[in-house]
C-alpha positions in Angstrom: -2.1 -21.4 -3.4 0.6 -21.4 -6.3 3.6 -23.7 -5.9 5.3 -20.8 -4.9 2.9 -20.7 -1.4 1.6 -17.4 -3.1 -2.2 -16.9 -3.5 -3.4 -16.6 -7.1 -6.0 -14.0 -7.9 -9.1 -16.7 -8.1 -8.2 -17.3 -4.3 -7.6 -13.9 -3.6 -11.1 -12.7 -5.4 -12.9 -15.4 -3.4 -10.8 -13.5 0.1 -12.0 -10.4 -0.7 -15.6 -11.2 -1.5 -15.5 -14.0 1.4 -14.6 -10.7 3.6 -17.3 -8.2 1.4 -20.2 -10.6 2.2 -18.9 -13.1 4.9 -20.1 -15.9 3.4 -17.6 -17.9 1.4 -20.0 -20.0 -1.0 -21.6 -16.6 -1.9 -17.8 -15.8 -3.1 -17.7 -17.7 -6.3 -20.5 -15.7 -7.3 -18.6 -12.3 -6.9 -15.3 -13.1 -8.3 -16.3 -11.6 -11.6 -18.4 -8.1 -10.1 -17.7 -5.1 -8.6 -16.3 -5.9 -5.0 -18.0 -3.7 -2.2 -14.6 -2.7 -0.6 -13.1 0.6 -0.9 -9.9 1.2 -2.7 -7.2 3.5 -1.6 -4.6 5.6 -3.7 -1.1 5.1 -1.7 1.7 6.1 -4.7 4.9 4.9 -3.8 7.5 7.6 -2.5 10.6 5.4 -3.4 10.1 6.7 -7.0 9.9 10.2 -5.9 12.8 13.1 -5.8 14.2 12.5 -2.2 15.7 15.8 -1.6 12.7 17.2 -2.3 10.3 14.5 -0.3 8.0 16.7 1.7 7.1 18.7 -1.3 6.9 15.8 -3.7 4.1 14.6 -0.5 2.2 17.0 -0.8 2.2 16.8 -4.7 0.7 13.6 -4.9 -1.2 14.5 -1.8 -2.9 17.4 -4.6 -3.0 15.0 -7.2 -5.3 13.0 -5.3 -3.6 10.2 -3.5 -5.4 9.3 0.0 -2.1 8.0 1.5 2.0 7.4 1.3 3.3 4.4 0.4 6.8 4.5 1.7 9.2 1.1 1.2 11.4 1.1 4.4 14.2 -0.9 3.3 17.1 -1.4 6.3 19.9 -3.1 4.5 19.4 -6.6 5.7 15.9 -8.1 4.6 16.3 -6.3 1.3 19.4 -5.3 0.0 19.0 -1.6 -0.4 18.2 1.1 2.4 15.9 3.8 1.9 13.4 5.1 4.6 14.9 5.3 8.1 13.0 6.4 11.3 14.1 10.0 11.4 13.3 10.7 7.8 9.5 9.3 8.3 9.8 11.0 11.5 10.6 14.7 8.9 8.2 13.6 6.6 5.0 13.5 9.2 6.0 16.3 10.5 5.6 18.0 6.8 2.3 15.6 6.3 0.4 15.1 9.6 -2.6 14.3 8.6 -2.0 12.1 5.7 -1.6 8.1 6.5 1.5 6.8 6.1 1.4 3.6 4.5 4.8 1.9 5.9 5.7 -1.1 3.7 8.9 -3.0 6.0 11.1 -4.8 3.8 
């Protein structure tokens, strides 16, 4: 871990291939090859038009993305408020069967 308690990326290559192969010694030699997990595409809805949200959804949903990231922000963790309940709420009713990646901050 960093001073910070964060994980740097050597530890957090050696956690993903640790959880690719289950073996931790085999994860030193994978740090620098392709991983075997999947990668998703979640863009971020917080930098999208927000009177427009559902369409702006299923733009990205188009484009390719294989979920919504959405940054639910209440005003007390992190300063600013964004995503509430009943706008989530409109937006899977627009989107129901896309996943809805909900990031609480």
């Amino acid at each position: 871990a960093l001073p910070n308690g964060r994980l740097g990326v050597t530890a957090l290559s050696q956690m993903a291939a640790t959880a690719c192969c289950g073996d931790a010694d085999m994860a030193v030699f994978h740090q620098c090859t392709p991983h075997c997990l999947q990668c998703k595409i979640g863009p971020s809805m917080l930098a999208s038009d927000i009177s427009d949200l559902a369409n702006e959804a299923r733009s990205v949903v188009a484009a390719g993305a294989d979920e919504l990231h959405l940054d639910v922000m209440d005003g007390i963790f992190a300063p600013n408020i964004t995503f509430g309940a009943m706008m989530i709420s409109s937006l899977r009713a627009h989107m129901p069967g896309v996943f809805l990646d909900c990031h609480m901050m």
